[in-house]
C-alpha positions as a Markdown table, in Angstrom:
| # | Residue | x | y | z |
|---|---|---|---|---|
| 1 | Unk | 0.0 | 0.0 | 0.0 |
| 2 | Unk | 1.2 | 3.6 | -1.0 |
| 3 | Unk | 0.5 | 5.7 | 1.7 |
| 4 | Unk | 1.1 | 9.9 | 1.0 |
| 5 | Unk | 1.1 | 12.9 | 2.9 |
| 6 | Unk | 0.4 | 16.1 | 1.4 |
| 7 | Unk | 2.1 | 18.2 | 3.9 |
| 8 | Unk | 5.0 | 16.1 | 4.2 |
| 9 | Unk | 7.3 | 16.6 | 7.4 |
| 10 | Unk | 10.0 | 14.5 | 5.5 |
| 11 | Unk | 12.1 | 15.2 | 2.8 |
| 12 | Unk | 10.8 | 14.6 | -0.7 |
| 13 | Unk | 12.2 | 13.5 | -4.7 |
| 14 | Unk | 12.1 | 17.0 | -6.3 |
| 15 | Unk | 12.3 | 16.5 | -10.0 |
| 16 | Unk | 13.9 | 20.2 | -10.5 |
| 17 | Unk | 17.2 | 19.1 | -8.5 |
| 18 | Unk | 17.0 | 15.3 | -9.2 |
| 19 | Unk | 15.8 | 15.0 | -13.2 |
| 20 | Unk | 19.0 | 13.6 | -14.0 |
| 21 | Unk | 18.8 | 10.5 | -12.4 |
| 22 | Unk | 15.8 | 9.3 | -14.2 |
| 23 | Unk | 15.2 | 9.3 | -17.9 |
| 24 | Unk | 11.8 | 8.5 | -18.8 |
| 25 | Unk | 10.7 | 7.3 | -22.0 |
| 26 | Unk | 8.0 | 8.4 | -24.1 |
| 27 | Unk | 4.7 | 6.2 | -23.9 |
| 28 | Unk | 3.9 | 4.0 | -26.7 |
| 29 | Unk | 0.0 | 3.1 | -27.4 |
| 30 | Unk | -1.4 | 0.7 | -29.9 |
| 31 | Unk | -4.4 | -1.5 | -30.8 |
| 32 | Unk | -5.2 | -5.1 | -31.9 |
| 33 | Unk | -7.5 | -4.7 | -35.6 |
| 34 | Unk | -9.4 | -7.7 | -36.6 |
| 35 | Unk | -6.9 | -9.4 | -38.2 |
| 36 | Unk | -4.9 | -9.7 | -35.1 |
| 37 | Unk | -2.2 | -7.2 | -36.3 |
| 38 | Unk | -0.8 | -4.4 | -33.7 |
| 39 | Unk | -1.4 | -1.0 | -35.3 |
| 40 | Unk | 0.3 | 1.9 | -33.4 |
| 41 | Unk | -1.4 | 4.8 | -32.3 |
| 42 | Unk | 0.2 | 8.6 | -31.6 |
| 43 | Unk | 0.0 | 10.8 | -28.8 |
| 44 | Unk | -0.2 | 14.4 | -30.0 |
| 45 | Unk | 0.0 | 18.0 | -28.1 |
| 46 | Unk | -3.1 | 19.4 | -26.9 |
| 47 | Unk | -2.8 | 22.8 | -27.6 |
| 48 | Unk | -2.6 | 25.6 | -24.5 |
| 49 | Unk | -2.1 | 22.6 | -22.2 |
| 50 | Unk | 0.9 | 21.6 | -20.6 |
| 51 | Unk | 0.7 | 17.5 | -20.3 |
| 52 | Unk | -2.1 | 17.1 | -22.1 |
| 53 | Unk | -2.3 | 14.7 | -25.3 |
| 54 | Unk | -5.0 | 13.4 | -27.0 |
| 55 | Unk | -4.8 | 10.1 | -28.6 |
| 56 | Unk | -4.4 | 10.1 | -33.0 |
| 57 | Unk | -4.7 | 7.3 | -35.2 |
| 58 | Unk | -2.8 | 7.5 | -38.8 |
| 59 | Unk | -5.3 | 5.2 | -39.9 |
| 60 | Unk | -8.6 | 7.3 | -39.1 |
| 61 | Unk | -10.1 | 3.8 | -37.9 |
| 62 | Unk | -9.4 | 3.2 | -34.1 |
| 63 | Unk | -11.8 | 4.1 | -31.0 |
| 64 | Unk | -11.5 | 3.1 | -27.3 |
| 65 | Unk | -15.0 | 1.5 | -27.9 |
| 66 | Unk | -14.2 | -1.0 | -30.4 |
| 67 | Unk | -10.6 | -1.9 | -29.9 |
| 68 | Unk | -9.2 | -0.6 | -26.8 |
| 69 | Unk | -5.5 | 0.0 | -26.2 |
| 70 | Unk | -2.3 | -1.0 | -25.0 |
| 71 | Unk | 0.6 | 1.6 | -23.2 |
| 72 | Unk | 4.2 | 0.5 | -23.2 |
| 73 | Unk | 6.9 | 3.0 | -21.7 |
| 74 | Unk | 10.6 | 2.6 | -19.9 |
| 75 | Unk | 11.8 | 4.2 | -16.5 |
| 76 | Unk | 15.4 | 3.8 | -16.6 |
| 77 | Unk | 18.0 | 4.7 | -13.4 |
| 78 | Unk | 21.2 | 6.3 | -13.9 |
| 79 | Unk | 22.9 | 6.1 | -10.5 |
| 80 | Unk | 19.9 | 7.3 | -7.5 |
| 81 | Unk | 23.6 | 6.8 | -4.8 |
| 82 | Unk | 22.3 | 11.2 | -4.4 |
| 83 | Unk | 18.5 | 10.0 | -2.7 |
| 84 | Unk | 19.9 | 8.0 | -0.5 |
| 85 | Unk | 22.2 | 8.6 | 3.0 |
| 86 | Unk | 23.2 | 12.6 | 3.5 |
| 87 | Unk | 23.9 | 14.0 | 0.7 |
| 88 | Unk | 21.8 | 17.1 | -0.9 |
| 89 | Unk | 19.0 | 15.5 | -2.7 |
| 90 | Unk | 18.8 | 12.6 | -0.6 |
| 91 | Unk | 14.9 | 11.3 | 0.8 |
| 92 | Unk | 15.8 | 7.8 | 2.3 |
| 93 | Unk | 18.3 | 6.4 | 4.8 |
| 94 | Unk | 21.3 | 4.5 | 3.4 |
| 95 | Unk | 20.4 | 0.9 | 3.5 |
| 96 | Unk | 16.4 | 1.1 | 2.7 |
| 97 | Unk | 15.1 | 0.6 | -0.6 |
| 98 | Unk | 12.9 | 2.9 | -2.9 |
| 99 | Unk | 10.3 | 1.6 | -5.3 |
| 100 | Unk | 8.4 | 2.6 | -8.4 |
| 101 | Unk | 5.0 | 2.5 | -9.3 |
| 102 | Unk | 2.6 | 3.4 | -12.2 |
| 103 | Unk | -0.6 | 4.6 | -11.5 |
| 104 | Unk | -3.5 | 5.4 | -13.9 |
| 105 | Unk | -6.9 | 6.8 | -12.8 |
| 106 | Unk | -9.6 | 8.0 | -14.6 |
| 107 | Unk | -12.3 | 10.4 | -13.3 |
| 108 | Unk | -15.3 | 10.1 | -15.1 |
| 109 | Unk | -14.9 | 6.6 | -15.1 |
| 110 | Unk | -14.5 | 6.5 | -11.5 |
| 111 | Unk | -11.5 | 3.9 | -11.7 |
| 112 | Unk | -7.8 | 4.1 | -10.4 |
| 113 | Unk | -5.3 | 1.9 | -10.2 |
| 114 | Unk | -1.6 | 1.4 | -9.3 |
| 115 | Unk | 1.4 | -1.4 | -9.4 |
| 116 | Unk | 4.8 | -1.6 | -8.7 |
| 117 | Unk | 7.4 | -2.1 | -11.7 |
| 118 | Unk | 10.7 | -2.0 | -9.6 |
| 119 | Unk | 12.5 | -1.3 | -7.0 |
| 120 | Unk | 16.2 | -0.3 | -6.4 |
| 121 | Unk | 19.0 | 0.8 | -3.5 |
| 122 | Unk | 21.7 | 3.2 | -4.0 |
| 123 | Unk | 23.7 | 0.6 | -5.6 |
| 124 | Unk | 21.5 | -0.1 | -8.2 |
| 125 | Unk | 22.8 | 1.9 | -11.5 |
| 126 | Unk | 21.9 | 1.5 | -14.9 |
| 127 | Unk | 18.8 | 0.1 | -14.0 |
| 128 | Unk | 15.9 | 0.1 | -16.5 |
| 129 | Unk | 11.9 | -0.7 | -15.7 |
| 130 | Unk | 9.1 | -1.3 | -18.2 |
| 131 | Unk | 5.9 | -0.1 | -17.3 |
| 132 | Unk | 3.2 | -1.9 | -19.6 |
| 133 | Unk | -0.4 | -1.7 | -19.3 |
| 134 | Unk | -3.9 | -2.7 | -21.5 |
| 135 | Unk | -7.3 | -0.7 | -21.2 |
| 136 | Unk | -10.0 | -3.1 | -22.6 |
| 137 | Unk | -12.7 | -1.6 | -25.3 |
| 138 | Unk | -15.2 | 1.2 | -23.6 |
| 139 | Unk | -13.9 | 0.8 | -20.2 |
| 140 | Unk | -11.9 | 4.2 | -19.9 |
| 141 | Unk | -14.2 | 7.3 | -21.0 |
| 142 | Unk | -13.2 | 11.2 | -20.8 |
| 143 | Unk | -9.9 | 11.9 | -19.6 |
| 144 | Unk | -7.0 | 9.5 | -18.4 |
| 145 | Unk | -4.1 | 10.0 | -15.8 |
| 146 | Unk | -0.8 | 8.5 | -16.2 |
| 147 | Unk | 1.5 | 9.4 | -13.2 |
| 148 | Unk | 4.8 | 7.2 | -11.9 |
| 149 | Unk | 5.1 | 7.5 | -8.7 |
| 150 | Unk | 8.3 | 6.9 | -6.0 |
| 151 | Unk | 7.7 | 5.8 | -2.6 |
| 152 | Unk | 9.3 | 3.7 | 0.2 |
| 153 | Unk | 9.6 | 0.3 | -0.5 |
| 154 | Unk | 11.8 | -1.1 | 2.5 |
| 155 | Unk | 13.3 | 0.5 | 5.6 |
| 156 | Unk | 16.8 | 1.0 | 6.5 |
| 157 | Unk | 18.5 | 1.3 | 9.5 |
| 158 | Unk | 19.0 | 5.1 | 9.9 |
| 159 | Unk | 22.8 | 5.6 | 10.6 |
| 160 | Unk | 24.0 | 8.7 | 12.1 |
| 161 | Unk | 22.0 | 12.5 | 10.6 |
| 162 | Unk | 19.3 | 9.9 | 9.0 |
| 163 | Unk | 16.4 | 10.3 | 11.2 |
| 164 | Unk | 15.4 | 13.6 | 9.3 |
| 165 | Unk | 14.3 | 10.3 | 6.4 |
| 166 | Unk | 10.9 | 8.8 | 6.8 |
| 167 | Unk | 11.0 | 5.1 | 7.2 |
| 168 | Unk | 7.9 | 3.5 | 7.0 |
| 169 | Unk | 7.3 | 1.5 | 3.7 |
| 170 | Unk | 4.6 | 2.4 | 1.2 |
| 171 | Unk | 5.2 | 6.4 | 1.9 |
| 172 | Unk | 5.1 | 8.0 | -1.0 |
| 173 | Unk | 8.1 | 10.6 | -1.8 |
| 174 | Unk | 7.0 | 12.1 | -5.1 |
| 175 | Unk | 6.5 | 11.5 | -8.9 |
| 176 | Unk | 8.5 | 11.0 | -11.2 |
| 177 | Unk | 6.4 | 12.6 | -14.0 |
| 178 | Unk | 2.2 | 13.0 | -14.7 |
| 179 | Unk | 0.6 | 13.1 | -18.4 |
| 180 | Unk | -3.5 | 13.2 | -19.3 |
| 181 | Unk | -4.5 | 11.9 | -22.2 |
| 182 | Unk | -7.8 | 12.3 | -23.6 |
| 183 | Unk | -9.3 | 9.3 | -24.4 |
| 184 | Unk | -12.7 | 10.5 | -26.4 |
| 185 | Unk | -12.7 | 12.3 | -29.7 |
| 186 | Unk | -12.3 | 10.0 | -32.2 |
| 187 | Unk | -8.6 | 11.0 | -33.1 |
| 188 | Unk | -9.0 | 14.3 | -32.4 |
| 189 | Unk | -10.2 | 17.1 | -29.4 |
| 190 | Unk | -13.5 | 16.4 | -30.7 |
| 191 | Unk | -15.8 | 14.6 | -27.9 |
| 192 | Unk | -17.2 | 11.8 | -30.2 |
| 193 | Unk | -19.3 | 8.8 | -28.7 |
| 194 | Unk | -20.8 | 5.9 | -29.9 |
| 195 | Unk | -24.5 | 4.4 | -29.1 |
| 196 | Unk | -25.9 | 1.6 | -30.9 |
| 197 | Unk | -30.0 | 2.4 | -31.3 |
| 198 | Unk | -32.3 | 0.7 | -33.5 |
| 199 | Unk | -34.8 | 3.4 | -35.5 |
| 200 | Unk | -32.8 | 6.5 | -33.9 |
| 201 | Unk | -31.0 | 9.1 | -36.1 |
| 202 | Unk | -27.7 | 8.8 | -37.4 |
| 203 | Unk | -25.8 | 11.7 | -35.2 |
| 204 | Unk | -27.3 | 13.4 | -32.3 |
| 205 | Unk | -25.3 | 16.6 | -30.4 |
| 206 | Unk | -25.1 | 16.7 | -26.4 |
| 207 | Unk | -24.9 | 20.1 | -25.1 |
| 208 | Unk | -25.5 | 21.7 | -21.7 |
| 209 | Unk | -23.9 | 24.8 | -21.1 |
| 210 | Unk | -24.3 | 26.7 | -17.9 |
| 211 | Unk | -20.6 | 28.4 | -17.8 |
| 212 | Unk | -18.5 | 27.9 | -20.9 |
| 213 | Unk | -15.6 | 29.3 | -19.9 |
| 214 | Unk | -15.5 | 26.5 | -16.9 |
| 215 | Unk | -17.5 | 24.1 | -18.7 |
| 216 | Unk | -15.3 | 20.8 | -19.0 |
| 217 | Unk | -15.2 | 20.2 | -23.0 |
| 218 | Unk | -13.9 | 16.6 | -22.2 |
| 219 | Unk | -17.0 | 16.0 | -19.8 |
| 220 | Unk | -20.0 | 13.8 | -22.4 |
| 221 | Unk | -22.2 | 14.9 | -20.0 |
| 222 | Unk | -22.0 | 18.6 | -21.4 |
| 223 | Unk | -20.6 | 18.6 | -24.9 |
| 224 | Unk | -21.2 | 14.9 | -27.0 |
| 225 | Unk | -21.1 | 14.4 | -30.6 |
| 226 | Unk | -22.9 | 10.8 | -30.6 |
| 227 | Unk | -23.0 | 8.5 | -33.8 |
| 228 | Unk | -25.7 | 5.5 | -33.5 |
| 229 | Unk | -23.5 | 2.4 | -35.7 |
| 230 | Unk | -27.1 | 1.1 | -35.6 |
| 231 | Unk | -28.7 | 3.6 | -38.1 |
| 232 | Unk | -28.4 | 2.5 | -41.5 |
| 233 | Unk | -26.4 | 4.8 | -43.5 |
| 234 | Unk | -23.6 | 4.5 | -40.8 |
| 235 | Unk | -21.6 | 2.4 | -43.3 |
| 236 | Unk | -21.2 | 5.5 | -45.2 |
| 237 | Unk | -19.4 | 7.5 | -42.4 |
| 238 | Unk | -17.4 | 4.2 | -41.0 |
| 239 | Unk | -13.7 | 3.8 | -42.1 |
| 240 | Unk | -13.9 | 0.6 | -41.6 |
| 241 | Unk | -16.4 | -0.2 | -44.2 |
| 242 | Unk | -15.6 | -0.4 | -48.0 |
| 243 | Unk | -18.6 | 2.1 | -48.3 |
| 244 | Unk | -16.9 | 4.8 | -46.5 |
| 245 | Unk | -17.7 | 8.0 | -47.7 |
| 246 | Unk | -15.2 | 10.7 | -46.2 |
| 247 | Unk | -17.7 | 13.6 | -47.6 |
| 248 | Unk | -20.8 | 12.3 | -45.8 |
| 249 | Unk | -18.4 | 12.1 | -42.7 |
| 250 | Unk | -17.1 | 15.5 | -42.8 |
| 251 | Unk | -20.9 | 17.0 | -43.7 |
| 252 | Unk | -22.0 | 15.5 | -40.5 |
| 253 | Unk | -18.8 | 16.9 | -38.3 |
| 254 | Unk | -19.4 | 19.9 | -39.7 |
| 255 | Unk | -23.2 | 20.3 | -39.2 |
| 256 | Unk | -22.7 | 18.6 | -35.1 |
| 257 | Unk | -19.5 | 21.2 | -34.2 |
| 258 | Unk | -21.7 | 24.0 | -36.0 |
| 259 | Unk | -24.6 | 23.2 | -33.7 |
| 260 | Unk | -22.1 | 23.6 | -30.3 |
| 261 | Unk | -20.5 | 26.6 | -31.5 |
| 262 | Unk | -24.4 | 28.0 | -32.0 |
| 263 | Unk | -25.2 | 26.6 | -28.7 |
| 264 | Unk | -22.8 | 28.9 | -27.2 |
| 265 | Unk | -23.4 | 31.8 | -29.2 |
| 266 | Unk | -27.1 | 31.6 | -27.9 |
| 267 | Unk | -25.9 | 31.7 | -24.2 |
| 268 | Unk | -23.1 | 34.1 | -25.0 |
| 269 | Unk | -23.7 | 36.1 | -28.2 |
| 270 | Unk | -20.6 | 37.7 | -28.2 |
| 271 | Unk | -18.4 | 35.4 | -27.3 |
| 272 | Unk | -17.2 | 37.3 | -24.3 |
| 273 | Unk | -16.2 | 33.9 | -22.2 |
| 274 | Unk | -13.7 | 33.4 | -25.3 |
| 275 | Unk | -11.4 | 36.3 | -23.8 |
| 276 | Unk | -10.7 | 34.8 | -20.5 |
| 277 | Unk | -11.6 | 30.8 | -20.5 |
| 278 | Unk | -10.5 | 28.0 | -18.2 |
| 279 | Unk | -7.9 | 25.6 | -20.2 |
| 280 | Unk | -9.8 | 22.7 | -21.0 |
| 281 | Unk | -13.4 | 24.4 | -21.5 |
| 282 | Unk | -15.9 | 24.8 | -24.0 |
| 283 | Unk | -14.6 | 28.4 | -24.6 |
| 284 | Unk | -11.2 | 27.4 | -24.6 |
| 285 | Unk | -12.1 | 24.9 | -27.4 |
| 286 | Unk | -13.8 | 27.5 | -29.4 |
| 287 | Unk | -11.6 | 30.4 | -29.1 |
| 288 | Unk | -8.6 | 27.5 | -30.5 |
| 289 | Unk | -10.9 | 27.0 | -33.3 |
| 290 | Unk | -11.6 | 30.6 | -34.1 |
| 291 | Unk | -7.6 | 31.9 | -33.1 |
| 292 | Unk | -5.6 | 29.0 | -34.5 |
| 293 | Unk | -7.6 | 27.4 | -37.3 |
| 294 | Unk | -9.1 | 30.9 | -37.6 |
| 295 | Unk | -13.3 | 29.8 | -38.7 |
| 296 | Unk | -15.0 | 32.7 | -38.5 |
| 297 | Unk | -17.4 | 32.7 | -35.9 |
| 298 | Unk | -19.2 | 36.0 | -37.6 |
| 299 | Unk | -22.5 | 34.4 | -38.4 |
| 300 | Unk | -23.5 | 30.4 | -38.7 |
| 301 | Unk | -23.2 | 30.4 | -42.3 |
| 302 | Unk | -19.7 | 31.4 | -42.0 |
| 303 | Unk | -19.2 | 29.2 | -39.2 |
| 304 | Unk | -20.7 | 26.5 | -40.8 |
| 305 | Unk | -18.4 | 27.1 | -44.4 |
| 306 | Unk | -14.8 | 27.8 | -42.3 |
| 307 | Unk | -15.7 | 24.4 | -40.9 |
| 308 | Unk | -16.3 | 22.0 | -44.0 |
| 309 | Unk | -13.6 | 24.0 | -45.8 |
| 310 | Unk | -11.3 | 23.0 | -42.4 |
| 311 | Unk | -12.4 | 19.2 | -42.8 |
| 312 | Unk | -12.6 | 19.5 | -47.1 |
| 313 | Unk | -8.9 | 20.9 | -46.7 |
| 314 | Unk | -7.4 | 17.8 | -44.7 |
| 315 | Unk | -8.4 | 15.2 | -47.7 |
């Protein structure tokens, strides 16, 4: 058990001192298609947020609903003698042992978990650690967490000076590093869901808007794109089908992100919450539309044309 204290009375791993010891490797992701062949997937930049990726597929074809996804990365250890004993960075006595641990959690799924993937002494140089990890199809929604974490895994016998060092396994003495990654949006920032209903239209938009410029964009419950695979004519906006139409596609993206720009111009006319927003909201979102892919926001015609001729322009 990892056990933490936010107002620690014990010295602490701080990264801004201490980054050289670890080198952590970039995460990998990939799927498994239907013919049992690993396809990778990217993690891309959210724009105007530090940490923050969304999850792209070069391929146009994979969701967390149908395939899932699998997250490979590296934690490798120089020489961590400096965190150990007295020296200027060090958080554990001489002869105990520190461990590492990779923890996901996901909020609006209401799910968290962590495990160990190794432990070291002071001793222990060159050291690497693989952190691997698979999310099953539609079980991780909204945004997800990825944090490694350092903590206590076995006391030492404090020598001389090393009682200032907690010694109680499972403290927690810091991370190591912590990335989001937004799961939803079909490849993109764009919150797109799936439903599967018999008679029900083909696309349907979600939106709820009491603050935009604190509204979560990420949160389904207040800005969804949804696509029923049950409808009929879905063929003709799946990539997965020969049928595939990418003009159908793009009409419909085009006519759901008009309808949640309008939504917000109804509750803010003049887009005032687009000169202050919270990162991550719905203003936030449309302000990077209208300042970094610059749609004009003018009217909903031109809305509506600086949209398709975004989505006409990426064939």
């Amino acid at each position: 058990m990892i056990m933490s204290d936010v107002f620690s009375l014990y010295p602490r791993f701080n990264p801004d001192t201490s980054a050289d010891i670890f080198v952590i490797q970039p995460y990998a992701l990939s799927y498994v298609d239907e013919d049992n062949a690993t396809c990778p997937l990217e993690l891309k930049s959210s724009e105007g947020r530090a940490k923050h990726y969304f999850i792209d597929d070069p391929d146009g074809i994979w969701s967390h609903e149908d395939y899932g996804f699998k997250v490979e990365g590296k934690v490798r250890i120089s020489d961590p003698s400096s965190l150990f004993g007295l020296n200027k960075n060090s958080i554990a006595c001489t002869g105990s042992a520190l461990g590492l641990a990779f923890q996901w959690s996901s909020k609006t799924s209401s799910r968290k978990y962590t495990k160990e993937i190794g432990s070291f002494t002071k001793d222990d140089k060159n050291k690497e650690f693989d952190i691997t990890e698979e999310f099953k199809k539609g079980t991780i929604r909204g945004e997800l967490n990825f944090s490694i974490i350092l903590y206590l895994k076995s006391s030492g016998t404090p020598q001389k000076g090393e009682e200032l060092f907690i010694n109680q396994p499972g403290y927690l003495l810091g991370e190591l590093d912590t990335i989001t990654i937004q799961i939803d949006g079909n490849g993109s920032i764009l919150p797109v869901f799936y439903e599967d209903v018999r008679g029900a239209a083909l696309w349907r938009v979600i939106c709820n808007l009491d603050d935009p410029a604190s509204d979560d964009f990420s949160n389904p419950e207040i800005v969804s794109i949804i696509i029923n695979r049950k409808n009929p004519n879905f063929k003709f906006i799946d990539k997965k089908n020969e049928l595939y139409n990418p003009q159908m596609a793009d009409e419909v993206m085009s006519a759901a992100i008009s309808m949640i720009i309008e939504s917000l111009r109804v509750k803010d006319s003049a887009f005032e919450s687009l000169n202050n927003p919270e990162i991550g909201s719905v203003s936030s979102a449309v302000k990077y539309f209208r300042d970094k892919l610059d749609w004009d926001l003018a009217t909903p015609v031109s809305v509506n044309m600086s949209i398709r001729n975004a989505f006409e322009g990426k064939q």
